[in-house]
VOBA-1610 file (N, C-alpha, C; in pm, whole numbers, padded with zeros to 5 digits, always signed):
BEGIN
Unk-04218-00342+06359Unk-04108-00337+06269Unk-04052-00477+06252Unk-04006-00483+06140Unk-03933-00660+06060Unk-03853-00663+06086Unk-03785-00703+06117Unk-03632-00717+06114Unk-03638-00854+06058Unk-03514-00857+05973Unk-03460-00929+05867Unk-03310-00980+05886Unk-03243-01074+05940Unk-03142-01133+05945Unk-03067-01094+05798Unk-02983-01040+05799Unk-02901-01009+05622Unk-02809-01175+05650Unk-02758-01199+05737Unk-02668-01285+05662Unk-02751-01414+05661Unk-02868-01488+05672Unk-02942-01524+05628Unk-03011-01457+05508Unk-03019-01347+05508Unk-03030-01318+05354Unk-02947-01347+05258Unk-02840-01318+05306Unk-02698-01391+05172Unk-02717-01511+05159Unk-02721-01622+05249Unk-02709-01716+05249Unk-02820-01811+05127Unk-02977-01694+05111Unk-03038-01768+05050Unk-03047-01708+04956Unk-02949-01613+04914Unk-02875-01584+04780Unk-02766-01602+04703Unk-02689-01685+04789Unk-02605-01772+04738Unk-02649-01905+04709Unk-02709-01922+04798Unk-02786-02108+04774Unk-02863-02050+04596Unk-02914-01993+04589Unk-02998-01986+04465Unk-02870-01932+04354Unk-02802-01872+04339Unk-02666-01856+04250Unk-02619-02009+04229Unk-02589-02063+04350Unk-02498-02171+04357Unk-02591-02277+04289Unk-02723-02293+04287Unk-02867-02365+04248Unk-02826-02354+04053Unk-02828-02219+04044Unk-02815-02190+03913Unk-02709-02256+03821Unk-02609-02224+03876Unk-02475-02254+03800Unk-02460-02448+03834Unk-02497-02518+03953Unk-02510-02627+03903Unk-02603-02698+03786Unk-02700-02606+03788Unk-02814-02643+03667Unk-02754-02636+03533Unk-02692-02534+03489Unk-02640-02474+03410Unk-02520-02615+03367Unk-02422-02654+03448Unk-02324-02750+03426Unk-02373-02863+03405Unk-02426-02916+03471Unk-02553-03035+03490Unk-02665-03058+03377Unk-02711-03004+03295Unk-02785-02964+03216Unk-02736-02987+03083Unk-02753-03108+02995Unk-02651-03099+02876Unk-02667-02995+02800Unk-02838-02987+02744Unk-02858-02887+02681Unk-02808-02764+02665Unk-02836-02677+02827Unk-02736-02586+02805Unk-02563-02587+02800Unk-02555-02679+02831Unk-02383-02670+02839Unk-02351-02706+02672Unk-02411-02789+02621Unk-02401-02792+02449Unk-02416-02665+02376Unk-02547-02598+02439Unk-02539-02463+02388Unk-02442-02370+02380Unk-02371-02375+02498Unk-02251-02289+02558Unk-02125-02301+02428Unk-02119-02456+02456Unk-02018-02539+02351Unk-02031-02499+02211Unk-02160-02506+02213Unk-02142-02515+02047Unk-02177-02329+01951Unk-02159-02258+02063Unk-02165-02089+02002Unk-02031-02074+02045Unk-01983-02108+02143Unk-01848-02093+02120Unk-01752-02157+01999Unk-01788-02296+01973Unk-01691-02343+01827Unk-01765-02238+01726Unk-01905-02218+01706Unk-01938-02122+01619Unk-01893-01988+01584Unk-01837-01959+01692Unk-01778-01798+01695Unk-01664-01780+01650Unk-01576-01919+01690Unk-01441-01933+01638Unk-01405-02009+01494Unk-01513-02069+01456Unk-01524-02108+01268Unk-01551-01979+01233Unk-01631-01900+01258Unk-01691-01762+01194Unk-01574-01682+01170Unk-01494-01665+01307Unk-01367-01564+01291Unk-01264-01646+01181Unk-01253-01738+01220Unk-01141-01829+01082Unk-01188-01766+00985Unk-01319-01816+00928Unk-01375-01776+00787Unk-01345-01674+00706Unk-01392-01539+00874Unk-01335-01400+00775Unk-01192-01375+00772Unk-01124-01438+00834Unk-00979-01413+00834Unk-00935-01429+00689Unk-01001-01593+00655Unk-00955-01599+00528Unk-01026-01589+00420Unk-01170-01492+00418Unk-01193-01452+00321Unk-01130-01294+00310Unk-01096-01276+00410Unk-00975-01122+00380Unk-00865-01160+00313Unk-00787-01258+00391Unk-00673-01283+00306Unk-00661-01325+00172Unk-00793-01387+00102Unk-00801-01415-00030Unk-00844-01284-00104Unk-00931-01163-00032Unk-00948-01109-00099Unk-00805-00960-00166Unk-00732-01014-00071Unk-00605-00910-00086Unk-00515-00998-00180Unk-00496-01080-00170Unk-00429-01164-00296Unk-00495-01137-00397Unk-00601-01145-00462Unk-00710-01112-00538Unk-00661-00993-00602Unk-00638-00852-00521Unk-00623-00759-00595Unk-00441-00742-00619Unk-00333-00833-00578Unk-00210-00818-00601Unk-00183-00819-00811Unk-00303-00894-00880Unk-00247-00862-01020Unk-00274-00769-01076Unk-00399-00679-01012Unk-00395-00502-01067Unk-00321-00482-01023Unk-00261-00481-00883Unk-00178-00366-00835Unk-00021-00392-00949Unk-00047-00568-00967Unk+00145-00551-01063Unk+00111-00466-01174Unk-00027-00508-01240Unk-00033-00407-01374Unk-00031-00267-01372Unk-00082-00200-01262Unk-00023-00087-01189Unk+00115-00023-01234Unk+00161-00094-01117Unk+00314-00063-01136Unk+00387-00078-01256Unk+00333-00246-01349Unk+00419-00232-01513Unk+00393-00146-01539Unk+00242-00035-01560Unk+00227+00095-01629Unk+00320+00178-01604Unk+00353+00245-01429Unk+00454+00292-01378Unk+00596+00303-01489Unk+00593+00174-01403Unk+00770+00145-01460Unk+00767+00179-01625Unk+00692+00110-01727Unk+00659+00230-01876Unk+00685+00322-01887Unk+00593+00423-01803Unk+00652+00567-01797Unk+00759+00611-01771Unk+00834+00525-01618Unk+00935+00624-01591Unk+01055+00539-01706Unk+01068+00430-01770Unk+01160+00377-01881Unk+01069+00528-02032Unk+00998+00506-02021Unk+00995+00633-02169Unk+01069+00745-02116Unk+01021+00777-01990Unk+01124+00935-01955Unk+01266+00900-01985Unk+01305+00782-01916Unk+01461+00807-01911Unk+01509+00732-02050Unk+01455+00694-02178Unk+01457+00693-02270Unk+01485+00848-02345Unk+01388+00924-02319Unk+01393+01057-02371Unk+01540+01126-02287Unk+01575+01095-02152Unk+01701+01161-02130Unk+01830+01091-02162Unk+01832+00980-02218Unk+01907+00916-02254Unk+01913+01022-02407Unk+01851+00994-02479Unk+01885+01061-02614Unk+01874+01255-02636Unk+01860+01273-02546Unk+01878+01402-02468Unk+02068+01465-02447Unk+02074+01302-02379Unk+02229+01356-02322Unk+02339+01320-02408Unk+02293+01206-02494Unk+02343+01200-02659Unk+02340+01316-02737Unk+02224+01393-02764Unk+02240+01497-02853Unk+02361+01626-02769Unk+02360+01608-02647Unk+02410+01721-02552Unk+02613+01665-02555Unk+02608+01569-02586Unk+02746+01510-02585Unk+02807+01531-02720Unk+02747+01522-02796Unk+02770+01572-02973Unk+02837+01697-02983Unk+02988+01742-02998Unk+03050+01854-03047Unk+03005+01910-03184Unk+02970+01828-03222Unk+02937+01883-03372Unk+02800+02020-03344Unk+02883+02161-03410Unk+02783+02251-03417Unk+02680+02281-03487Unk+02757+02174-03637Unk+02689+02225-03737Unk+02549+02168-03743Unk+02525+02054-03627Unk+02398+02041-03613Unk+02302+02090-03553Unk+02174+02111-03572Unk+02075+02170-03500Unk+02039+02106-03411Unk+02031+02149-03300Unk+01992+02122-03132Unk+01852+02120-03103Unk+01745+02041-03125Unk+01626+02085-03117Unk+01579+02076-02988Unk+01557+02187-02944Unk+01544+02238-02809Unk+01388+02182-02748Unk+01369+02090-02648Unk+01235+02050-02595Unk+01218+02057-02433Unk+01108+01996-02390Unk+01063+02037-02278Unk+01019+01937-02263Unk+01069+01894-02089Unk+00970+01756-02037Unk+00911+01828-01948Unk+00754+01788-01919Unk+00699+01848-01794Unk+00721+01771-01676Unk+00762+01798-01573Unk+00783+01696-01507Unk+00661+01683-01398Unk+00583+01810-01366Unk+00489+01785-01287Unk+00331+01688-01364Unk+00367+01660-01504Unk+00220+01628-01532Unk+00303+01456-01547Unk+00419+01432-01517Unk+00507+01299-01533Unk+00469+01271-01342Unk+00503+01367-01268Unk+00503+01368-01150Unk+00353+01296-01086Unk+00227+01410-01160Unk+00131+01381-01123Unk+00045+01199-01188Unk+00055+01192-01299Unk+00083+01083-01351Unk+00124+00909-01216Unk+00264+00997-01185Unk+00286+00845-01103Unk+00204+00839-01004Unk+00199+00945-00931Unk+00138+00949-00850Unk-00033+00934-00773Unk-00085+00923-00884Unk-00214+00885-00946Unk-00200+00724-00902Unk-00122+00679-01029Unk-00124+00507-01033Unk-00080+00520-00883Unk+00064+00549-00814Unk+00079+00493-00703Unk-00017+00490-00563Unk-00162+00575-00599Unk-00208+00542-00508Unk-00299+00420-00504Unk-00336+00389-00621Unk-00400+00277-00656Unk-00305+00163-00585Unk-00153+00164-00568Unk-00109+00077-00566Unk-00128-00010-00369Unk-00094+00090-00336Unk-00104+00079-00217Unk-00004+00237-00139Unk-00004+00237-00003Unk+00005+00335+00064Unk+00171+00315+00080Unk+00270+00196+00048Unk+00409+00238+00047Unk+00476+00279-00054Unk+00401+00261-00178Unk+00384+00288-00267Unk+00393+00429-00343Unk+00272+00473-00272Unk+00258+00608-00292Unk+00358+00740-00203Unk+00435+00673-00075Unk+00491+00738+00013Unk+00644+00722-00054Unk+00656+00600-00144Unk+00782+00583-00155Unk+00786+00707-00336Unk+00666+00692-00382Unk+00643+00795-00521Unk+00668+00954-00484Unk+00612+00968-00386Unk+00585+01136-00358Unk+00681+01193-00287Unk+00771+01097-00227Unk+00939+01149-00195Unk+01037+01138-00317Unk+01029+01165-00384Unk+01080+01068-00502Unk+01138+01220-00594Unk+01079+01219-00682Unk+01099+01323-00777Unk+01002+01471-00775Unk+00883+01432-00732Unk+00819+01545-00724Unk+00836+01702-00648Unk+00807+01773-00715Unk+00787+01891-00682Unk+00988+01952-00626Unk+01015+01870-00696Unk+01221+01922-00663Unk+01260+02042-00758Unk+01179+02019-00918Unk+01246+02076-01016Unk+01122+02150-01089Unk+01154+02235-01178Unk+01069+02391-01175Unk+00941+02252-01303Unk+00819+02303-01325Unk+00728+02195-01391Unk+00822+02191-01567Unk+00854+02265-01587Unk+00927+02214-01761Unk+01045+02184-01731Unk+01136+02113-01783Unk+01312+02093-01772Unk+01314+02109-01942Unk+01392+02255-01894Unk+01434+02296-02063Unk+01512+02196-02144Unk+01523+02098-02208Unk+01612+01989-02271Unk+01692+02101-02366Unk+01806+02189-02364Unk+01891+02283-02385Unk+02026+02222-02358Unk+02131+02307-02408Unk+02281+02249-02421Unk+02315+02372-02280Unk+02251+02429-02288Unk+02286+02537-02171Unk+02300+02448-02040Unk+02415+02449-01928Unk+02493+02416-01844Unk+02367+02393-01740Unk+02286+02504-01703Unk+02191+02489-01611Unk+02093+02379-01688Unk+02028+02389-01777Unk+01915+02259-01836Unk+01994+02149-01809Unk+02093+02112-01823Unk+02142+01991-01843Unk+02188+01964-01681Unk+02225+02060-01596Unk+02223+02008-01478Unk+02113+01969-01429Unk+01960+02032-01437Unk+01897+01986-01409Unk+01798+01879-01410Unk+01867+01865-01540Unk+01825+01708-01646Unk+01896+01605-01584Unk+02013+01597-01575Unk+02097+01505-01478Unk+02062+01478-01342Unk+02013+01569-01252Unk+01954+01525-01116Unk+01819+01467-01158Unk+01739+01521-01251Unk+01576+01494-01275Unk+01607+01293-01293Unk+01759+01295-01378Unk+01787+01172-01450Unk+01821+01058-01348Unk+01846+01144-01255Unk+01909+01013-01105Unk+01780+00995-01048Unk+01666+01109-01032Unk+01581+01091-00908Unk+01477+00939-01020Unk+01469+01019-01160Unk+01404+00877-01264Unk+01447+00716-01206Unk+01595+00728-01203Unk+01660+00633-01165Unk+01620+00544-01042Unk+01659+00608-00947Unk+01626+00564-00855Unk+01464+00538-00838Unk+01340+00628-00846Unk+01217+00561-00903Unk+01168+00456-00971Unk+01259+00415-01039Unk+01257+00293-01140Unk+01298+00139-01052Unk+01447+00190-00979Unk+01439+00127-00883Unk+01326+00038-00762Unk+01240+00168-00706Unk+01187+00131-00632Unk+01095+00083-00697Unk+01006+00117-00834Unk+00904+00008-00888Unk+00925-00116-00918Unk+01060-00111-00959Unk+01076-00275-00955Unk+01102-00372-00830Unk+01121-00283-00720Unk+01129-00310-00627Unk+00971-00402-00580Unk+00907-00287-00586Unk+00779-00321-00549Unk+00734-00472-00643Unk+00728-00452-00781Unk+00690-00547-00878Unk+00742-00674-00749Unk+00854-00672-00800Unk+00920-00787-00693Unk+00852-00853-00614Unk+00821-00758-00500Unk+00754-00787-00379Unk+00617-00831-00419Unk+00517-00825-00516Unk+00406-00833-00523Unk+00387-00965-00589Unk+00476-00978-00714Unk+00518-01126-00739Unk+00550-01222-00655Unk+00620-01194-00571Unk+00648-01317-00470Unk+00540-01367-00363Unk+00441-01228-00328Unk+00353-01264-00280Unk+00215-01334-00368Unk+00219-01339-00503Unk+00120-01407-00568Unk+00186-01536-00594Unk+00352-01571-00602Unk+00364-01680-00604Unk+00400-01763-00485
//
C-alpha cells in the first residue's frame, strides 16, 4: 500500500497555482489580453447605451404628432360642447333645438388607441380619464339630465386636454 503525504500534496498544488498566476502577470501578452477585453467590454456597453438613448429620442416626434392628433380631437369635442351649451342657454323657444348625440365610447376608444402608441403614462393617464363613466351616446337635449351629463363629460374633456398638453410639453423639452 502507497501512502501519500496530502500536505505535500497541497503544497505541490499550490506551487503550480502560484506558478500559474505569476505567468499570467508576468506575461505581457496575456495581461494585454486581459486589458484590452476588458476596455472592449466597456466601449461595447457605452455604445449600446447610446445607441438606445438615440433611438428613443428618435421616436419623441411621432409620439408629439400623436398627441397633436389627440389634443384635435379632444378641442373638436369640446368645440361641439361649447356650442351645445350655447344652444342650451338660449331662452328663446321659438327656436328649434336640434337634438344630437356624441358617442363617447367610439371618442373614448379613439384616444385610447393613439395613447397607446404614445407611451404607457400616457395611456394610464387616458383610460382614467373619461372612459367608460358615461352611458356610450350623451343625448345633446335641453332636458336637465343630458345636460348634466354633458357638463361632467365637459370637465372630464377638460381636464384630458390638460393632461395632453401636459404631455406635448414634456416631450418637447425632451427633444429640445
Amino acid at each position: 500500500m502507497i501512502m501519500v503525504d496530502i500536505g505535500l500534496y497541497k503544497w505541490v498544488e499550490e506551487e503550480i497555482v502560484w506558478e500559474f498566476w505569476k505567468e499570467v502577470f508576468t506575461d505581457k501578452s496575456v495581461l494585454g489580453s486581459i486589458i484590452g477585453g476588458l476596455l472592449g467590454g466597456v466601449f461595447t456597453y457605452l455604445a449600446v447605451l447610446l445607441t438606445f438613448k438615440n433611438e428613443r429620442k428618435n421616436s419623441y416626434p411621432e409620439k408629439l404628432v400623436t398627441l397633436t392628433e389627440m389634443l384635435s380631437e379632444v378641442e373638436d369635442v369640446q368645440a361641439k360642447l361649447a356650442k351645445y351649451f350655447e344652444d342650451v342657454k338660449r331662452e328663446d323657444e321659438g327656436v328649434a333645438f336640434v337634438i344630437r348625440e356624441l358617442n363617447t365610447k367610439d371618442l373614448d376608444r379613439s384616444f385610447l388607441k393613439k395613447a397607446v402608441l404614445v407611451d404607457h403614462q400616457t395611456y394610464k393617464y387616458v383610460s382614467q380619464g373619461a372612459v367608460y363613466r358615461y352611458p356610450d351616446l350623451i343625448r345633446l337635449s335641453k332636458s336637465p339630465e343630458d345636460v348634466n351629463y354633458a357638463d361632467l363629460y365637459k370637465c372630464q374633456i377638460h381636464v384630458l386636454r390638460l393632461g395632453i398638453k401636459s404631455r406635448i410639453r414634456h416631450y418637447t423639452k425632451k427633444i429640445a
